[in-house]
C-alpha positions as a LaTeX table, in Angstrom:
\begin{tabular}{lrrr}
\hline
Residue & $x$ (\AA) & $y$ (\AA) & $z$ (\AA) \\
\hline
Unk1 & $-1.72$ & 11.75 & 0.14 \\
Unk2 & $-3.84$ & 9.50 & $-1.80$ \\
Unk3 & $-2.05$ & 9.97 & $-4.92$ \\
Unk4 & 1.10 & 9.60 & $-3.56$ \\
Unk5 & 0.08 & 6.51 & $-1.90$ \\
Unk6 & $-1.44$ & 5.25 & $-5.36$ \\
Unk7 & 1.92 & 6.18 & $-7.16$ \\
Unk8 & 3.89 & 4.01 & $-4.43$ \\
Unk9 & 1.83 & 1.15 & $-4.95$ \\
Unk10 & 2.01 & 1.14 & $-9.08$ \\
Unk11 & 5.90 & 1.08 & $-8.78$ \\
Unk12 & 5.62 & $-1.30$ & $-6.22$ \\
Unk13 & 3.00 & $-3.90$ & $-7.88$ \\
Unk14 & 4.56 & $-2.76$ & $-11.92$ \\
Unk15 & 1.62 & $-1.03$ & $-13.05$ \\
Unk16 & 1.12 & 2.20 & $-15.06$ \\
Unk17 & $-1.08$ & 4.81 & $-13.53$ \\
Unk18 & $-4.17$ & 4.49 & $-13.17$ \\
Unk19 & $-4.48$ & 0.36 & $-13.91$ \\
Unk20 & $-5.24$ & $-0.17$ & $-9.97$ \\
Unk21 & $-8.80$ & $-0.39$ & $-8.60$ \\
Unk22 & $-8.80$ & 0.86 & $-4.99$ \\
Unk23 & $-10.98$ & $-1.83$ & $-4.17$ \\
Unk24 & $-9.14$ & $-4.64$ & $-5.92$ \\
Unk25 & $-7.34$ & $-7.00$ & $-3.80$ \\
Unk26 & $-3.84$ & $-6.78$ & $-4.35$ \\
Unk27 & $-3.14$ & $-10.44$ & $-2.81$ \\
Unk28 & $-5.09$ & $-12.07$ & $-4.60$ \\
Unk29 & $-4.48$ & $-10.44$ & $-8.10$ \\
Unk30 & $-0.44$ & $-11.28$ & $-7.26$ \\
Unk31 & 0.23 & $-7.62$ & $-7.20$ \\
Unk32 & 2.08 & $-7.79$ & $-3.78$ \\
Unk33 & 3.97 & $-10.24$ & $-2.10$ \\
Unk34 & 5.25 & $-10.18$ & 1.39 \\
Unk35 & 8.46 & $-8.52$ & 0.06 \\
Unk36 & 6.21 & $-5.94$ & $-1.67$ \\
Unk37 & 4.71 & $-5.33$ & 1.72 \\
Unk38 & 7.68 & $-4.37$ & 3.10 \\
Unk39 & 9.02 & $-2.16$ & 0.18 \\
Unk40 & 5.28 & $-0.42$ & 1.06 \\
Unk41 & 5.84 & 0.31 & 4.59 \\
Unk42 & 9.42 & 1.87 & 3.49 \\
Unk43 & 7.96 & 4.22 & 0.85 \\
Unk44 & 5.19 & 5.29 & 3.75 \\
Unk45 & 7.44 & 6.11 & 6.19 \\
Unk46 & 10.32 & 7.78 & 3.68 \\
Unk47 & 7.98 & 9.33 & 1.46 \\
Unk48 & 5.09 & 10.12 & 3.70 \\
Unk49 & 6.57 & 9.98 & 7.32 \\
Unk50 & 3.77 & 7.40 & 7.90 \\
Unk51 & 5.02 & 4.46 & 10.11 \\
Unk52 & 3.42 & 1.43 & 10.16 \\
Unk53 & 4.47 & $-1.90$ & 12.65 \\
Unk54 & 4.74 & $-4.73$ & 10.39 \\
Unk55 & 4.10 & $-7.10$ & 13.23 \\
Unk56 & 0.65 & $-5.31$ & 14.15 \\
Unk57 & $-0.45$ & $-5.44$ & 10.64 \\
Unk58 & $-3.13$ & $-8.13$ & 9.35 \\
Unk59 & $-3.29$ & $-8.97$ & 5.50 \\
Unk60 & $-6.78$ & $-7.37$ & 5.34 \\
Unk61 & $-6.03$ & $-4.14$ & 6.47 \\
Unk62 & $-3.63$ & $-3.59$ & 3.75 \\
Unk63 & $-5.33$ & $-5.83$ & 0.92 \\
Unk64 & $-6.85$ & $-2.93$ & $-1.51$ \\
Unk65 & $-5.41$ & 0.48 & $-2.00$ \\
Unk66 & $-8.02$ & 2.13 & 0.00 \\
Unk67 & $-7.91$ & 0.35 & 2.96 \\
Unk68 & $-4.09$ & 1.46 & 2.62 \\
Unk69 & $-4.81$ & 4.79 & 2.08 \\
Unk70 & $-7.22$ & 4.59 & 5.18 \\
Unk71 & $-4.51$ & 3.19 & 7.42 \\
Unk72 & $-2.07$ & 5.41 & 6.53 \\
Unk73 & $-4.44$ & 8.29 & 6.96 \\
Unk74 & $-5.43$ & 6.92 & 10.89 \\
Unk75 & $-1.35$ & 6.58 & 11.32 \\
Unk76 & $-0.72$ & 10.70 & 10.34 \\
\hline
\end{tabular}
């Protein structure tokens, strides 16, 4: 699951494998937007049949890849 989750979010933010830290904040490096955030979600849920309420969400649960990863592992 992680490296799916990883893939996801290098398509989403533009980068090539491997260029994302899973502790870097993807806010604040302008990785991810609110429109990114929202592309994310899809992916989970299509990809991974993870569903996540964007309304419940806070911006630091789903700043770095790990603490997505970590959600989306709680939400299985």
């Amino acid at each position: 699951m992680e490296a799916k989750i990883m893939a996801i979010l290098n398509d989403i933010c533009g980068v090539e494998e491997g260029a994302l830290d899973a502790n870097l904040d993807l806010f604040e490096a302008g990785l991810i937007d609110s429109f990114g955030v929202v592309q994310l979600l899809v992916e989970l849920e299509e990809q991974l049949g993870v569903s996540l309420d964007i309304e419940e969400l806070r911006r630091e649960e789903i700043a770095t890849p790990a603490k997505i990863i970590l959600l989306a592992g709680q939400a299985l």
